[in-house]
Phi, psi and omega in degrees: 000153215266146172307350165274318187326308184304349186266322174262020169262304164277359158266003190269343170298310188296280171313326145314315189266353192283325202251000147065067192270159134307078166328116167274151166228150167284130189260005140336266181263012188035044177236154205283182197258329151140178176242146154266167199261131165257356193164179198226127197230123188234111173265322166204116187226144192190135187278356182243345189256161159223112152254158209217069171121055191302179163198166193206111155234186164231128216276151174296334191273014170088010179272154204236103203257160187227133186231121169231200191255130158221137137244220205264142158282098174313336192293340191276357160271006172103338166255168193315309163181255194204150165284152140308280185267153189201126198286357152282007160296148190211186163225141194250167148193170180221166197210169187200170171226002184243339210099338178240340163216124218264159196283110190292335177234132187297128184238137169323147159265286194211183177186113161282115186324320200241016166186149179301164188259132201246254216286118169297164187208092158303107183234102186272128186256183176281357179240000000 
C-alpha cells in the first residue's frame, strides 16, 4: 500500500464533511444514489520518509491545513519496517487551497528534543 493512501482517505473524509456535503436519496428505492470518485490527489509523498496519523482542518480564509506524524522510513536502513512510535518522529503540514494542489514542501510543527511526537489533533476554534 502506497504510503499516501492514508492521507488521502482521511482527507477525502475531512473535505467532504469541511463542504457540508448532501446525501441525495432515490425515492424509488430509498437507498442513497451514491458518491462518484473525480480523482486521486497525493497530498504528501517523500520516499525517505513514512507518513501517518493525518488530521485536517479548514481555515476561515478558505485554506485547508493537513497535519501529520513523519519519520524516517526504516526500510531504507534495512530494517522490517516502521512501528506506530517512533522516537524520530515529529509533525509536520502541508496546506492547500482548492484540495487538489498541495504545498511541495513539508514544514516543521514540533519536534521533541528527547522522543518523537506522535498522533497530530487539528482543532479549528472559532475564534
Amino acid at each position: 500500500m502506497p504510503r499516501h493512501v492514508s492521507c488521502q482517505i482521511i482527507i477525502f473524509i475531512g473535505i467532504s464533511s469541511l463542504y457540508s456535503t448532501t446525501w441525495c436519496q432515490d425515492k424509488e428505492s430509498n437507498s442513497p444514489a451514491g458518491i462518484r470518485k473525480l480523482r486521486d490527489v497525493v497530498i504528501y509523498e517523500d520516499t525517505m520518509f513514512h507518513a501517518a496519523f493525518p488530521s485536517v482542518i479548514k481555515r476561515r480564509n478558505g485554506a485547508i491545513i493537513v497535519a501529520f506524524r513523519r519519520a524516517p522510513n526504516r526500510k531504507i536502513f534495512g530494517e522490517k519496517g516502521t512501528s506506530h512510535v517512533d522516537a524520530n518522529s515529529y509533525l509536520m503540514q502541508v496546506t492547500s487551497r482548492d484540495g487538489i494542489s498541495w504545498s511541495k514542501d513539508a514544514k516543521l510543527i514540533y519536534a521533541h528534543p528527547f522522543g518523537g511526537s506522535q498522533d497530530p489533533c487539528l482543532l479549528q476554534l472559532r475564534d
